[in-house]
C-alpha positions in Angstrom: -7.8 -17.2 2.3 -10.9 -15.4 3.7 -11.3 -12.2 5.0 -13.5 -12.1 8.4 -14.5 -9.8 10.6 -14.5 -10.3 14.4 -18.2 -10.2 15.9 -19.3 -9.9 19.6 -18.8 -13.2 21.4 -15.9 -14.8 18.5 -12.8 -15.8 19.8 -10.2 -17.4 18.2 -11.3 -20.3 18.9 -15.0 -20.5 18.0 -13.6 -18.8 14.3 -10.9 -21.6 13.9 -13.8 -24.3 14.8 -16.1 -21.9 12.4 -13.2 -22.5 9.3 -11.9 -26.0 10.0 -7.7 -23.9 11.1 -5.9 -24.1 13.9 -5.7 -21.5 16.5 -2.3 -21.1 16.0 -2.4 -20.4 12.4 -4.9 -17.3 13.0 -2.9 -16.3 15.5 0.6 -16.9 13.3 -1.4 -15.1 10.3 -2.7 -11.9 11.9 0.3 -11.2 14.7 -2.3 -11.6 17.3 -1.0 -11.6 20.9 -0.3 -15.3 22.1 -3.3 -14.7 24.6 -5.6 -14.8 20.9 -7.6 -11.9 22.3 -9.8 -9.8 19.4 -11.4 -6.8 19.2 -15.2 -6.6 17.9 -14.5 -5.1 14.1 -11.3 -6.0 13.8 -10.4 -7.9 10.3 -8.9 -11.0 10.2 -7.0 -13.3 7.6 -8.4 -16.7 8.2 -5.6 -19.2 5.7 -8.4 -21.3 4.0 -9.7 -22.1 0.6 -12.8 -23.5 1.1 -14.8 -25.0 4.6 -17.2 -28.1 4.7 -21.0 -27.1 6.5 -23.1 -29.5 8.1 -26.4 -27.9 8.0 -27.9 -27.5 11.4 -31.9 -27.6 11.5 -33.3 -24.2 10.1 -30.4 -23.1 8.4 -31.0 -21.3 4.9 -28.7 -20.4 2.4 -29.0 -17.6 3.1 -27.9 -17.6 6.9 -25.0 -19.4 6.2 -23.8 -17.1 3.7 -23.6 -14.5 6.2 -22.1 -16.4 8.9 -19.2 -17.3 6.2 -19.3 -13.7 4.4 -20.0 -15.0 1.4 -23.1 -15.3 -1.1 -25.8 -17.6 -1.4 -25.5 -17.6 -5.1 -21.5 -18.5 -4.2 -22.6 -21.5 -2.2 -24.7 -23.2 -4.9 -22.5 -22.5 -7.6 -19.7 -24.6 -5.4 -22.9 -27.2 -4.7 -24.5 -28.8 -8.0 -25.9 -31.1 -6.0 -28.1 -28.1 -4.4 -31.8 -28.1 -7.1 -33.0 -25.6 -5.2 -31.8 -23.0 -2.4 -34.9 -22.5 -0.8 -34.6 -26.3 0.1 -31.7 -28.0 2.1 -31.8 -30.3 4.8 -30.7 -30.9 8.0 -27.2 -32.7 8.1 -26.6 -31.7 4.4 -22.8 -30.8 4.0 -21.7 -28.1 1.7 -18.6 -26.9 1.0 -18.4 -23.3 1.4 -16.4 -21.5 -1.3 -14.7 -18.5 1.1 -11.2 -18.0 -0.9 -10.5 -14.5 -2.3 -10.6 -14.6 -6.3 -7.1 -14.2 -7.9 -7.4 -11.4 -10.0 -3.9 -11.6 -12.1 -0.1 -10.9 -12.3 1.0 -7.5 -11.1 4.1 -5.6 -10.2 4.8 -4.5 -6.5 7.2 -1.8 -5.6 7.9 -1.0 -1.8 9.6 1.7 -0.4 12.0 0.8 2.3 14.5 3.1 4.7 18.5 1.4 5.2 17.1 1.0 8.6 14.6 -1.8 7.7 15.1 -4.6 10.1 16.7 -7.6 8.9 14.0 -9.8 9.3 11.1 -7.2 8.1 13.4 -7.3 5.4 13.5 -11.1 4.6 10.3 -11.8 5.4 9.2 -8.9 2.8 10.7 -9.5 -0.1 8.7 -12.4 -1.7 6.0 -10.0 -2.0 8.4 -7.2 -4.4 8.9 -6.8 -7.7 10.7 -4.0 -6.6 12.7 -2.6 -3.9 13.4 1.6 -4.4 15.6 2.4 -1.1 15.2 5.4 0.0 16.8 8.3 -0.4 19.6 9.5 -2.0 19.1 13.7 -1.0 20.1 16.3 -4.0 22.2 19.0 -2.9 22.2 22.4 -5.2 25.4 21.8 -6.6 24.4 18.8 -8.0 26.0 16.1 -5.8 23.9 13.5 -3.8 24.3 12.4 -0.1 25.6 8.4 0.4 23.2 5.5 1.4 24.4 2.8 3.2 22.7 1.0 0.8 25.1 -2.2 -0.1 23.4 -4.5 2.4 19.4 -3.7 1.1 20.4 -4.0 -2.2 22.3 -7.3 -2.2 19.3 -9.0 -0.3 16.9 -7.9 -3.0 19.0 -9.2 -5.7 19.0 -12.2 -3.8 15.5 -12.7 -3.9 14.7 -11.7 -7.9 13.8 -7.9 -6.7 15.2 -5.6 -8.8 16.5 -2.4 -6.7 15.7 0.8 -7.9 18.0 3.9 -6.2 15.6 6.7 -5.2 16.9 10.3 -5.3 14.7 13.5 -3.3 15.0 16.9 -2.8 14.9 16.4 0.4 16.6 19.3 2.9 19.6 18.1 5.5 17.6 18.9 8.1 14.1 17.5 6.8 11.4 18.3 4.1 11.0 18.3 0.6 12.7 21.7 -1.1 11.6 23.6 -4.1 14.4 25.5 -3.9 16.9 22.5 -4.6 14.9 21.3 -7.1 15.1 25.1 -9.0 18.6 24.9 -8.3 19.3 21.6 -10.4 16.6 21.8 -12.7 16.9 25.5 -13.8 20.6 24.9 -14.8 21.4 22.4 -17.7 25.0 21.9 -16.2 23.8 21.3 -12.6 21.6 18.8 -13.8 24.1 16.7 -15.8 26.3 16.9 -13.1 23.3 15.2 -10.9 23.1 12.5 -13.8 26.3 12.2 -14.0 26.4 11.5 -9.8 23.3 9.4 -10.4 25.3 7.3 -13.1 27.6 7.2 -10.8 25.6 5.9 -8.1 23.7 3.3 -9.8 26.8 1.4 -9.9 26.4 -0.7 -12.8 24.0 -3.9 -13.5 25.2 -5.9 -11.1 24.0 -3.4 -8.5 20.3 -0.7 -9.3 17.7 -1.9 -11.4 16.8 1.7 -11.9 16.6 5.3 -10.7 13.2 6.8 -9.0 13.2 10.3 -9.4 10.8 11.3 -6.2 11.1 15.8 -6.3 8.2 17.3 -4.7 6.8 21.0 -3.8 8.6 22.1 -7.2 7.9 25.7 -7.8 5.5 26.0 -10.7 7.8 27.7 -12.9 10.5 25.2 -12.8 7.5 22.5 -14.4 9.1 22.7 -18.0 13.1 22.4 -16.9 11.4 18.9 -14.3 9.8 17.7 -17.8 13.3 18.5 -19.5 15.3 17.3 -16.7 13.3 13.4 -17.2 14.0 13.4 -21.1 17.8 13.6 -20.1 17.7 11.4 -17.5 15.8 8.6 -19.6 18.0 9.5 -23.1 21.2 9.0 -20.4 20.1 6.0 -18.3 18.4 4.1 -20.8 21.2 3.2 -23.2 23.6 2.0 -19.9 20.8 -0.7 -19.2 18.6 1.3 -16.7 14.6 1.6 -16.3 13.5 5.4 -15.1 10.7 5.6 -12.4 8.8 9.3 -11.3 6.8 9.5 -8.4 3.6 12.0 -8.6 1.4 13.4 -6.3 -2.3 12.7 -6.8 -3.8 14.6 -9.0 -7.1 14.5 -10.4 -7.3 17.2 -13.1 -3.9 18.1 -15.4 -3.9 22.2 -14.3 -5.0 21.3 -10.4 -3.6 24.5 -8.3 -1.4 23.9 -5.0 2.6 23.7 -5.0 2.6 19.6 -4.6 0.7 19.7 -7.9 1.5 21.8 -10.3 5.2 21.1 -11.4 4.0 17.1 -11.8 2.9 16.9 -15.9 1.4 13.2 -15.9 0.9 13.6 -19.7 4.7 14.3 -19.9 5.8 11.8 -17.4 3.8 9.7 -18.9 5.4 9.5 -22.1 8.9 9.6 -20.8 9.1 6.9 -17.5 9.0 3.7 -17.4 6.8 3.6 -14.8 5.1 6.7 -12.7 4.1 6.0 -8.9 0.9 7.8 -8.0 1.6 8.8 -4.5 -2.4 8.3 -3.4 -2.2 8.7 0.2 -1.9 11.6 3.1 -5.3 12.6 2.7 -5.0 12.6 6.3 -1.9 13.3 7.1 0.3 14.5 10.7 -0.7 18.2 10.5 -4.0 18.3 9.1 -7.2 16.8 10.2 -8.5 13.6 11.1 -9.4 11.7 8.0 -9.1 8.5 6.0 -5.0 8.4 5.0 -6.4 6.9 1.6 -9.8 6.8 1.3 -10.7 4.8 -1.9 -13.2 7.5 -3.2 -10.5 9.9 -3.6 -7.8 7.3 -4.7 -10.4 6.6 -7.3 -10.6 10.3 -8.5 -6.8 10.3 -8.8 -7.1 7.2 -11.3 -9.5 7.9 -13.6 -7.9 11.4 -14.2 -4.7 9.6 -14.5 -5.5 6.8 -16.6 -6.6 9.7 -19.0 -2.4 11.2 -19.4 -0.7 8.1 -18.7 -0.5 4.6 -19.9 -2.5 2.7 -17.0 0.5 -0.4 -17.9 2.8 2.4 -16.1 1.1 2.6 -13.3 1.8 1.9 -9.6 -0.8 3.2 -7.0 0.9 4.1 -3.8 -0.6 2.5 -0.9 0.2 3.3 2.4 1.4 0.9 5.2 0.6 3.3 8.4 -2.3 4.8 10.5 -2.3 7.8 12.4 -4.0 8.8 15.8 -5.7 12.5 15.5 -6.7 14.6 18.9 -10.1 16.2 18.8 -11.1 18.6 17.9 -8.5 19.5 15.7 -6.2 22.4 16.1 -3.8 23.2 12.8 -0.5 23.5 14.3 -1.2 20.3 15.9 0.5 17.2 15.0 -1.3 13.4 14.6 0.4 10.2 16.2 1.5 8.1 13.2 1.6 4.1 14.2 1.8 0.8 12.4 -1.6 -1.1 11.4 -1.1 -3.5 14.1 -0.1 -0.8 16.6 -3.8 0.6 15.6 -5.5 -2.4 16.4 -3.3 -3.3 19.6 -4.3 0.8 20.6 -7.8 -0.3 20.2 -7.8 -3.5 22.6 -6.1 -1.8 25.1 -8.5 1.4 25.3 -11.7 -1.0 25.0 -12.6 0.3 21.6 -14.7 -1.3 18.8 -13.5 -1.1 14.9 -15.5 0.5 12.5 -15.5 0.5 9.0 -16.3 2.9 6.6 -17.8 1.8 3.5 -17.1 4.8 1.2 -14.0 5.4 2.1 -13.3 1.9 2.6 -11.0 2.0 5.8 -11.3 1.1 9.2 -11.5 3.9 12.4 -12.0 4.0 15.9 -12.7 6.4 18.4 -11.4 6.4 22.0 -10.6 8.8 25.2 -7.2 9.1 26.6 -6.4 9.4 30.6 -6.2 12.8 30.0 -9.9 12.8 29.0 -9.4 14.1 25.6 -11.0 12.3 23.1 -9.1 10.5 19.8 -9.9 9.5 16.3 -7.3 6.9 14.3 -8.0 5.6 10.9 -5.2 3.2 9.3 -5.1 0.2 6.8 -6.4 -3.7 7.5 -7.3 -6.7 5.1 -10.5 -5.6 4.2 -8.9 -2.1 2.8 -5.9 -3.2 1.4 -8.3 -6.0 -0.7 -10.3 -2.9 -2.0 -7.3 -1.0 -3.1 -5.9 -4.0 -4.7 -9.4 -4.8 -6.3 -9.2 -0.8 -7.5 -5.8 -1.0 -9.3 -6.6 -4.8 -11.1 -10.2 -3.2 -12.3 -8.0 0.2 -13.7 -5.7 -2.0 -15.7 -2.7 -0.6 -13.8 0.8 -2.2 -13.5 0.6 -2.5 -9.9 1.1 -1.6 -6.6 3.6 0.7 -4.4 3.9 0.1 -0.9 4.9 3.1 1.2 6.7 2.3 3.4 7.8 -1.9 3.9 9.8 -0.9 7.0 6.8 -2.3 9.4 5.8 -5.4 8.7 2.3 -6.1 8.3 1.4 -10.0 7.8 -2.1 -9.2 6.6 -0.9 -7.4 3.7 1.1 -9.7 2.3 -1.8 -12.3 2.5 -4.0 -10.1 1.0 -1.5 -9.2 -1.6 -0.5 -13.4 -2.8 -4.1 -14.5 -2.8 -4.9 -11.5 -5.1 -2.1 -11.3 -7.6 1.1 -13.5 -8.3 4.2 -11.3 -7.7 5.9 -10.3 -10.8 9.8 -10.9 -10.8 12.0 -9.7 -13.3 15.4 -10.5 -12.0 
C-alpha cells in the first residue's frame, strides 16, 4: 500500500493508470464519492505493493521518485540491474518499490459507544486487540449506571477482541466530576463497594477481558486515595482472571500544574496497570482554539516524559479518529464543529478548498469561508498522519495504539494501520 497525495490535474483515473489499480479499488479504499472526484492535497491509500515504470525519454531517477513519492536510493535498491542512477534509458522498466514498511506486531485498543453501528462495528474489529466500551458512569455511593453492552461484547469475542468494561466519573447530565471521584476515592468502603459493583459487572471470563479505569479532573488532593484506589482494584481483579487498564492525560513532566493533570501519578500507574492509555489528543479541542487535535510535536513531548515513569511495553498512545471545524477569529465561549475525517475532506470539496499539510505538526488543515462570510479553519486526521503517529509509537517501543473513538469508520486508518503492524489477538 502507498500513501499519495492528490496533485492539480490527478483524477482517479490518471493515479489508477499511475499505479497499475482499478478505479474502483481507490474509490472502495478511500470512501470516495462514486463520481471519483478529489481535492488537490487530499491523501489517498492507493492498495499496491509495488508498480512496474517504463522509462519515458528524459526521465531520471530522480523524477520518478517524486512522481511515485518515493526515493531514488529506494528505486535502485529494488533494481540491481540499475550500475548507475545517473544512467537509464528510454524504455527501461523498473519496478517501483511504493509499499509502506511493516514495522512489527502491536496491540490496538479502540474505544467504541453501545451505539456503534453494526456494520462500523464488523467491519472494525479485525483491526482490535481490544474493544473497551464505553462507559459505565460512577455514582457517589458507589454503584455504576448499566450499559447495554451484551451485544458489543459478544461480537468482539467473536472476532478474538478481548472486551475491556470502561468505568468514568462521568456526571448524569454530562462531564467528567472531581467531586464523584473524591466521593469514591476518599472513602475505603465507597470504593470496595465500586469494586465490588465492578466485579460484579465484569461478569465473569466468559464476558470482560478487563476493567479501564478512565477518572479525570480529580482534585489534587485525592491523587494518593486514586493511587490507593488502583492497588485494590489490581490486588481484587487480578486473582479472578482480570487485566487492569488506566487512562491518563498527557503529561509531559511528573508535577505539571492544571486539574486534568495533577491527580494522574504515571510512575504509580505505571507500576500498578497492566496497561496505561496516554490520552494524547484535544490539543485542539470544541472550546478552545483552532489547533492541530494531536499535533505529533506535542504527542512526542508526552512520550518521552512518559517512557521515563512507565514501562513503554504498557503503553497505548491515544489517537484520535475526529476533526473539528473552528470559526475565526476565535472567541472562548465559542464552541468548534467536531466532524469525521471523511466529513473533513467531503467539507473541503464542497467549499472549493485545497488540503494542506503541516509538517511539524504532522496533520492536514484547510481553510474556507462560509455563506455567512465568516471565515473557518478545520484540522483532523488522514493517512499521512495516522502513518506518523503509528511510525512515533513503533520508534518509542510502546505496546500500541488506542483509537478514540471507532464509532466512525474511517477506511484509511485501518489500511494504514495492517500495512504497518500485524494486529495482536489474545483471545
Amino acid at each position: 500500500m502507498v500513501i499519495y497525495t492528490v496533485r492539480p490535474g490527478d483524477s482517479v483515473y490518471s493515479i489508477s493508470k499511475r499505479y497499475g489499480v482499478s478505479a474502483g479499488d481507490i474509490i472502495s479504499s478511500n470512501a470516495l464519492d462514486s463520481d471519483g472526484s478529489l481535492v488537490v492535497g487530499q491523501a489517498l491509500v492507493i492498495p499496491v505493493e509495488s508498480v512496474s515504470h517504463t522509462v519515458e525519454a528524459g526521465e531520471s531517477l530522480s523524477k520518478i521518485a517524486k512522481m511515485y513519492e518515493t526515493t531514488a536510493e529506494a528505486i535502485q535498491m529494488a533494481n540491481p540491474q540499475i550500475p548507475d542512477a545517473n544512467f537509464i534509458r528510454a524504455g527501461q522498466v523498473l519496478t517501483i518499490p511504493v509499499t509502506l514498511e511493516m514495522l512489527g506486531e502491536a496491540e490496538v485498543n479502540g474505544y467504541a459507544l453501545p451505539t456503534i453501528g453494526d456494520s462500523t462495528l464488523k467491519r472494525t474489529l479485525p483491526g482490535l486487540t481490544y474493544l473497551s466500551v464505553f462507559s459505565y458512569e460512577v455514582r457517589p455511593d458507589g454503584s455504576l449506571t448499566s450499559v447495554d453492552d451484551t451485544g458489543i461484547v459478544a461480537a468482539a469475542r467473536r472476532q478474538n477482541v478481548a472486551p475491556i468494561m470502561s468505568v468514568t466519573n462521568i456526571r448524569p447530565e454530562g462531564g467528567f466530576s472531581g467531586e464523584i471521584a473524591h466521593a469514591v476515592l476518599s472513602d475505603p468502603e465507597v470504593g470496595n463497594i465500586l469494586l465490588d459493583n465492578i466485579a460484579g459487572a465484569l461478569g465473569g471470563k466468559d464476558k470482560y477481558y478487563g476493567l479501564n479505569i478512565d477518572f479525570e479532573y480529580i482534585y489534587p488532593q485525592d491523587r494518593e486515595n486514586y493511587n490507593a484506589f488502583l492497588k485494590r482494584a489490581v490486588e481484587e481483579l487480578h486473582p479472578l482472571g482480570y487485566k487492569v487498564f488506566t487512562s491518563l492525560a498527557p503529561k509531559i513532566s511528573a508535577e505539571q500544574p492544571g486539574l486534568l493533570y495533577q491527580a494522574h501519578d504515571y510512575k504509580a500507574h505505571g507500576s500498578l496497570a497492566d496497561r496505561v492509555i496516554l490520552m494524547t489528543y484535544e490539543w485542539g479541542y470544541t472550546y478552545g482554539p483552532a489547533r492541530p487535535v494531536a499535533p505529533l510535536n506535542l504527542v512526542e513531548q508526552v512520550l518521552k516524559y512518559a517512557v521515563t515513569a512507565i514501562p513503554p511495553q504498557k503503553i497505548l498512545m491515544g489517537i484520535p479518529n475526529y476533526g473539528y471545524d473552528w470559526t475565526l477569529p476565535f472567541v472562548r465561549g465559542t464552541a468548534a464543529r467536531s466532524l469525521s475525517n471523511n466529513g473533513a475532506v467531503e467539507l473541503a470539496k464542497k467549499v472549493g478548498a485545497r488540503i494542506m499539510f503541516d509538517e511539524e505538526a504532522q496533520s492536514p488543515h484547510f481553510n474556507y469561508y462560509s455563506q455567512d462570510g465568516k471565515q473557518h479553519k478545520v484540522w483532523f486526521e488522514d493517512a499521512r498522519s495516522i502513518r506518523a503517529k503509528l511510525e512515533l509509537a513503533h520508534r518509542y517501543g510502546l505496546a500500541g495504539v488506542s483509537y478514540w473513538t471507532v464509532n466512525t469508520f474511517f477506511p484509511q486508518n485501518w489500511a494504514v494501520l495492517n500495512s504497518t503492524f500485524k494486529v495482536k489477538k489474545l483471545l
